[in-house]
C-alpha angles and dihedrals in degrees: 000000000000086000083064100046094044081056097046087049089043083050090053097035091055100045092045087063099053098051094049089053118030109022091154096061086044081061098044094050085046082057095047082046095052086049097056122099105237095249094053086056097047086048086050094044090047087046090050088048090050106051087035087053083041094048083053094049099049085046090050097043 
């Protein structure tokens, strides 16, 4: 459980930090997201999941 916890605080931590310092890149990429057919966002979100599932494996093994 606390594995869980540390990824959610590394998330926020993460994402806190791009969009103090860097708001306009976060428009530009909400941009890049309105432009994308819904399929093309669901492959990116699945292939996201995947190398993120494979990262934790390699960390756990």
């Amino acid at each position: 459980m606390s594995y869980v916890l540390l990824g959610i605080g590394l998330v926020l931590l993460i994402e806190g930090l791009v969009f103090a310092l860097a708001p306009s890149f976060i428009d530009r990429v909400f941009d890049m997201l309105k432009d994308m057919t819904l399929s093309e966002r669901r492959f990116y979100g699945i292939s996201c999941a995947l190398v993120g599932a494979l990262i934790l494996w390699f960390l756990k093994g």
